[in-house]
C-alpha positions as CSV (number, residue, x, y, z in Angstrom):
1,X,78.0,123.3,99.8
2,X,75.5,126.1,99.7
3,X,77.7,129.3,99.4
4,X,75.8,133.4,99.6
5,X,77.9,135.4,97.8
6,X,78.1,139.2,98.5
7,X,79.3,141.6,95.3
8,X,78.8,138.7,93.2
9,X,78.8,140.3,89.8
10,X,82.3,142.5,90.4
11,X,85.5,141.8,89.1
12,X,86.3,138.7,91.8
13,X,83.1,137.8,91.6
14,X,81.4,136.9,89.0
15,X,84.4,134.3,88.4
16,X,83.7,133.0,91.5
17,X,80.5,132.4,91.3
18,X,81.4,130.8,87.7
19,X,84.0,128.4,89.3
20,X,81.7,127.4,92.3
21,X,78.9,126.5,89.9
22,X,80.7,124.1,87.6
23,X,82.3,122.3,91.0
24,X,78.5,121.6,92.2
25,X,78.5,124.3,94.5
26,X,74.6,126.2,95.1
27,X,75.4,129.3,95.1
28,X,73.3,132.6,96.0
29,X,74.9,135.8,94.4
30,X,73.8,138.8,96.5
31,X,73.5,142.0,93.5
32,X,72.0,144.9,93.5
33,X,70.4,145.5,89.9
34,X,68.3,143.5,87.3
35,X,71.3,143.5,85.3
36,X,73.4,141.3,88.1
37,X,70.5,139.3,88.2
38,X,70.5,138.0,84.7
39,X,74.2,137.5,85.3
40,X,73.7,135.4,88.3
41,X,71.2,133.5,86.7
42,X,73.5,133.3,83.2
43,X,76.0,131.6,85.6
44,X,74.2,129.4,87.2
45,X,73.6,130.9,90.4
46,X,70.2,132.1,92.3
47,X,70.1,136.0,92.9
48,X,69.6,137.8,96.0
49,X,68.3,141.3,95.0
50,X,69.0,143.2,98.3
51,X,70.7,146.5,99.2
52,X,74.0,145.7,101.5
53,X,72.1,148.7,104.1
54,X,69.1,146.5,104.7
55,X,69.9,144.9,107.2
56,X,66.4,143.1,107.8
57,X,66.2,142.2,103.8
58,X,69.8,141.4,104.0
59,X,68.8,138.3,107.2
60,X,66.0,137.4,104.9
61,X,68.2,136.8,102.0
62,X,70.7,135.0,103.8
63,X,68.3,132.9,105.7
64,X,66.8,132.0,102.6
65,X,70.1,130.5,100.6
66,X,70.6,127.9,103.6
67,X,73.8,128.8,102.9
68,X,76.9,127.4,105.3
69,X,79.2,129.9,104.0
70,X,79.4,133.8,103.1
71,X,82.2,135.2,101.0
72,X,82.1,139.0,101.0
73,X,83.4,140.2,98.4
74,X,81.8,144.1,99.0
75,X,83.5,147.3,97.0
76,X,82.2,150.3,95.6
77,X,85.0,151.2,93.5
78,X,85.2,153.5,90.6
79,X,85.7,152.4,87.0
80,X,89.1,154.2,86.7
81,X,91.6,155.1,89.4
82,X,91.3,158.7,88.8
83,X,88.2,158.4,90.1
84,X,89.5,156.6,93.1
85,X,89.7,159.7,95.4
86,X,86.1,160.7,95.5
87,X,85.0,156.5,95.5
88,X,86.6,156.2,99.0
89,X,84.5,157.4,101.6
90,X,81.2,155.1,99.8
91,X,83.9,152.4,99.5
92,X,83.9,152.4,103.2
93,X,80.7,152.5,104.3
94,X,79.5,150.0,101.9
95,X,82.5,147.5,103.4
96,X,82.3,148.7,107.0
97,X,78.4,149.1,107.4
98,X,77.5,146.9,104.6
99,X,79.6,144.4,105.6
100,X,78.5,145.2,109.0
101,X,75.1,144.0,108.2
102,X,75.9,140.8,106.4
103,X,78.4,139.4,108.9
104,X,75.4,140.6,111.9
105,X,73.0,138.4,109.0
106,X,75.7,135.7,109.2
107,X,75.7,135.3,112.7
108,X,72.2,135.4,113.0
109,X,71.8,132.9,110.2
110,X,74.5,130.6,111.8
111,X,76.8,130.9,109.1
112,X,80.0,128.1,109.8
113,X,82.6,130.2,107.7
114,X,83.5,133.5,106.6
115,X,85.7,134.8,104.3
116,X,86.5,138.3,104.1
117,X,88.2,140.1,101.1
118,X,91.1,142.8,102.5
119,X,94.0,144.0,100.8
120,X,97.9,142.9,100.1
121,X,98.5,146.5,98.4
122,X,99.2,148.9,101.2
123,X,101.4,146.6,103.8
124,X,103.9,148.5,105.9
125,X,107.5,149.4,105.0
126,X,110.4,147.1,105.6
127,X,112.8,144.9,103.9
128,X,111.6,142.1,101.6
129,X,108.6,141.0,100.7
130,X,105.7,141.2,103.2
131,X,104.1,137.7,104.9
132,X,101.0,137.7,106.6
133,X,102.4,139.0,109.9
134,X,103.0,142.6,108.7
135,X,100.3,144.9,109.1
136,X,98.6,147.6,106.7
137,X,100.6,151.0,106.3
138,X,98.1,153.3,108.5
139,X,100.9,155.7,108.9
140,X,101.2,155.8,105.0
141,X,100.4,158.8,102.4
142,X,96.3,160.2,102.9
143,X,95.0,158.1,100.5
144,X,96.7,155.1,100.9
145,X,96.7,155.1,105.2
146,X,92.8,155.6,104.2
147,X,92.6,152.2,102.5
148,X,95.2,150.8,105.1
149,X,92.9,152.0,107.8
150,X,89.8,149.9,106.5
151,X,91.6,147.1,105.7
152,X,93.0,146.9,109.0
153,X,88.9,147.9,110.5
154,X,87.7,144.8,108.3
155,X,90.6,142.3,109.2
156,X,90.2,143.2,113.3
157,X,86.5,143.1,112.6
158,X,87.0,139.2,111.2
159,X,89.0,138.7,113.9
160,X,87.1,139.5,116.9
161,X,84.0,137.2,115.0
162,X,84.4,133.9,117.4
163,X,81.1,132.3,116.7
164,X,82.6,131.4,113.1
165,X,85.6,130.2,111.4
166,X,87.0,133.3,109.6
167,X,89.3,133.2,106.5
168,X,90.6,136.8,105.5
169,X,92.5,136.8,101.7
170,X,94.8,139.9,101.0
171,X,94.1,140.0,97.2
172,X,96.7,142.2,95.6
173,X,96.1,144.5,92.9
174,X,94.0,142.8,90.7
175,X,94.2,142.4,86.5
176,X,92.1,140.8,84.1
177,X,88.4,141.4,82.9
178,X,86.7,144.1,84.3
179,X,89.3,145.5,86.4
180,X,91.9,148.6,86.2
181,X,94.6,146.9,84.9
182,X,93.0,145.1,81.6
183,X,94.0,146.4,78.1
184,X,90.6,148.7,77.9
185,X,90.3,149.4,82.1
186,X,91.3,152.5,83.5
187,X,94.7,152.3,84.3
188,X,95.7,151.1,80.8
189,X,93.9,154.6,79.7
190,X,95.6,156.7,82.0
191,X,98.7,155.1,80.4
192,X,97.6,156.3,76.4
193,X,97.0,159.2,78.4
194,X,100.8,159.8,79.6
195,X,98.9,160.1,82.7
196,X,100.4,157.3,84.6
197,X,104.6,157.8,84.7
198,X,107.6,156.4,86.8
199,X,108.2,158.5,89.5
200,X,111.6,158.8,91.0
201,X,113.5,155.8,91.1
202,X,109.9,153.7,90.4
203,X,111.0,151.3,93.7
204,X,107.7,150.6,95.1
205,X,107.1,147.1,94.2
206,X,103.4,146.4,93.1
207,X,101.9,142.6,93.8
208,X,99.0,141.9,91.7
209,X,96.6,138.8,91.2
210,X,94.8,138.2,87.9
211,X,90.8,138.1,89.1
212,X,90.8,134.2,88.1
213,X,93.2,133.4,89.9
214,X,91.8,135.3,92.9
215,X,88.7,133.4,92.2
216,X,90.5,130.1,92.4
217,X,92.4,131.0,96.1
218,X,88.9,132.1,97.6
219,X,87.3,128.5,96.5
220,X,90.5,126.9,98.6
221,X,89.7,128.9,101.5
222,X,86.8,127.0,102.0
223,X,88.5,124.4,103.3
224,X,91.5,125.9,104.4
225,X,92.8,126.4,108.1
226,X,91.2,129.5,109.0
227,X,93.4,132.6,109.0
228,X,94.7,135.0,106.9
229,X,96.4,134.5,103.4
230,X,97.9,136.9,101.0
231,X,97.0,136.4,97.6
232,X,99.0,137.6,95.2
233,X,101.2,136.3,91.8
234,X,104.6,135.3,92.1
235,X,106.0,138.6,90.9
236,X,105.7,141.5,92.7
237,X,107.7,143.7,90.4
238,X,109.0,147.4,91.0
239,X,107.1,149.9,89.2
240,X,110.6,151.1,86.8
241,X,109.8,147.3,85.6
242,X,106.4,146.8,85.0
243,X,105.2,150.0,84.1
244,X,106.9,150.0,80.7
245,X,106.0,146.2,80.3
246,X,102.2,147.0,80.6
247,X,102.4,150.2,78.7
248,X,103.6,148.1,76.1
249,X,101.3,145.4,76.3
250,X,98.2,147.8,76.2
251,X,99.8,149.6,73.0
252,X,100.9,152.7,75.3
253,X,103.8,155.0,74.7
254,X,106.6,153.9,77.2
255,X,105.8,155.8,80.4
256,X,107.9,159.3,81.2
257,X,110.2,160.2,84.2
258,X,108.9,162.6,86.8
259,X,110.9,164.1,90.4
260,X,109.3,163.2,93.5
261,X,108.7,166.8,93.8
262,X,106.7,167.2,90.6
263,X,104.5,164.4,91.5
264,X,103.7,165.6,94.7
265,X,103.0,169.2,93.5
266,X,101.2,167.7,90.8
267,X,99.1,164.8,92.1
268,X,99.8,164.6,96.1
269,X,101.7,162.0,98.6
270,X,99.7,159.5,97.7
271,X,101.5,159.7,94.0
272,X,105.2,159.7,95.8
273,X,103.9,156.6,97.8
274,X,102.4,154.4,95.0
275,X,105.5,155.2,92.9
276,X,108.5,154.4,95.0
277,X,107.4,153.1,98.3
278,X,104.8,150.0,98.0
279,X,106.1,146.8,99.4
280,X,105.1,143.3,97.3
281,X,103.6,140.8,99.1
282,X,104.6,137.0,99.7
283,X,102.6,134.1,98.6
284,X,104.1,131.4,99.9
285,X,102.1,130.7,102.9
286,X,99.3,130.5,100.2
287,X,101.3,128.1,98.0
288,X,102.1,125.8,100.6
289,X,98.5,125.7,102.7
290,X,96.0,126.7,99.5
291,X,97.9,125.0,96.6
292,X,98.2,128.6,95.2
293,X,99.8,128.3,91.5
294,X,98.9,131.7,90.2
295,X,99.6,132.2,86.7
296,X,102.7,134.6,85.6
297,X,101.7,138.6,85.2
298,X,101.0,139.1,81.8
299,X,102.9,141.8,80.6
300,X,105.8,140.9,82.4
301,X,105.3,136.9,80.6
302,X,105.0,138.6,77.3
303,X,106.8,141.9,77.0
304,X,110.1,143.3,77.8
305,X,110.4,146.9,79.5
């Protein structure tokens, strides 16, 4: 198939681009520097050197891949989550009007299928792990009802889009190279740092998804039922567990014990919320429709808390 991918040299996707290659795929990687470009064409893949805001140049470039399917994969985030705050609002516009203009490109272009990246990481509260049915946690902490609010604007948006087939994937928080949660990304830092400690009880249970795996899901989805899929590893793990086990694997001094009411004078709500009241995601609608088999969370495969 001929396949225009948007963000193609980020974490997700310059894997996917990688894996759609070697199955036969032509693939256009839309980038945004000469630097993307050599990657693109180091993988494989044709560039599209165009800016997500032109819309005009963003038609052209779509028009010109003949592709049959888009896979946006747009962010604009920061190199290390304590950057995140400031990264949000140009997160947003680059998904919502960015992503705006390539789905208004797709249409025009007569695109057949869309797949849309959103988020497994800030589902609403309840009891168990979440399925596709709950929805994001707009009510939550500032910082994470932000990113539930534009998850929830980019999943209606895919929704509403009748005049194609629209998959939307709920990666979860994603691990591996070029992401936060490697052994030299930013949260593993913030760890050496004593920067990044179990708060309370540490109950909010985190869902993550190494970026190959992520990689792999998306390539099912374009076959797959249309609909929405969370993709996420098989275990979601509450942050009193996994915190040590990656501070270990990174080489990081075991993580201290804060109150609820330190973290909050220290850091905010959004530091009460990501420490004790996250909710994991389900994959099995994935594993049963997609053939998911993510791989086992690192640390927690080779490292005991």
């Amino acid at each position: 198939m001929k396949i225009f991918v948007a963000g193609a040299s980020g974490a997700i996707g310059q894997p996917l681009v990688a894996h759609l290659v070697r199955q036969g795929h032509t693939v256009t990687g839309m980038i945004q520097t000469e630097s993307g470009a050599q990657k693109m064409h180091a993988l494989g893949a044709t560039p599209a050197l165009v800016n997500a805001f032109d819309g005009p140049g963003l038609e052209a470039a779509l028009r010109a891949s003949r592709a049959e399917i888009v896979i946006d994969e747009l962010t604009a985030l920061p190199a290390t989550p304590m950057n995140l705050a400031a990264a949000l609002p140009r997160d947003r516009r680059l998904r919502i009007e960015g992503g705006g203009n390539l789905r208004r490109a797709a249409q025009a272009s007569g695109i057949r299928r869309y797949i849309q990246q959103s988020g497994a990481m800030f589902l609403s509260a309840g009891d168990g792990l979440a399925d596709e049915s709950v929805p994001m946690a707009v009510d939550a902490s500032p910082g994470v009802a932000f990113c539930a609010q534009l998850y929830t604007d980019l999943e209606a948006r895919a929704l509403e889009s009748t005049w194609t087939e629209n998959v939307i994937l709920r990666y979860g928080f994603l691990y591996g190279p070029n992401t936060w949660y490697s052994p030299d990304g930013g949260t593993a830092e913030m760890m050496r740092l004593g920067q990044f400690p179990i708060v309370g009880e540490g109950e909010a249970v985190w869902s993550f998804i190494h970026v190959e795996d992520a990689a792999l899901a998306t390539i099912a989805a374009i076959s797959a039922p249309p609909g929405v899929y969370n993709i996420v590893d098989d275990s979601p793990a509450p942050s009193y567990v996994w915190l040590p086990c990656f501070a270990k694997w990174v080489g990081a001094p075991p993580p201290a014990r804060v109150t609820e009411d330190f973290a909050r004078t220290l850091a905010g709500e959004d530091a009460v919320y990501y420490g004790n009241k996250l909710r994991g995601a389900s994959n099995a609608k994935a594993r049963q429709v997609l053939q998911f088999q993510p791989r086992q969370t690192e640390w927690l495969e080779t490292t005991e808390p």
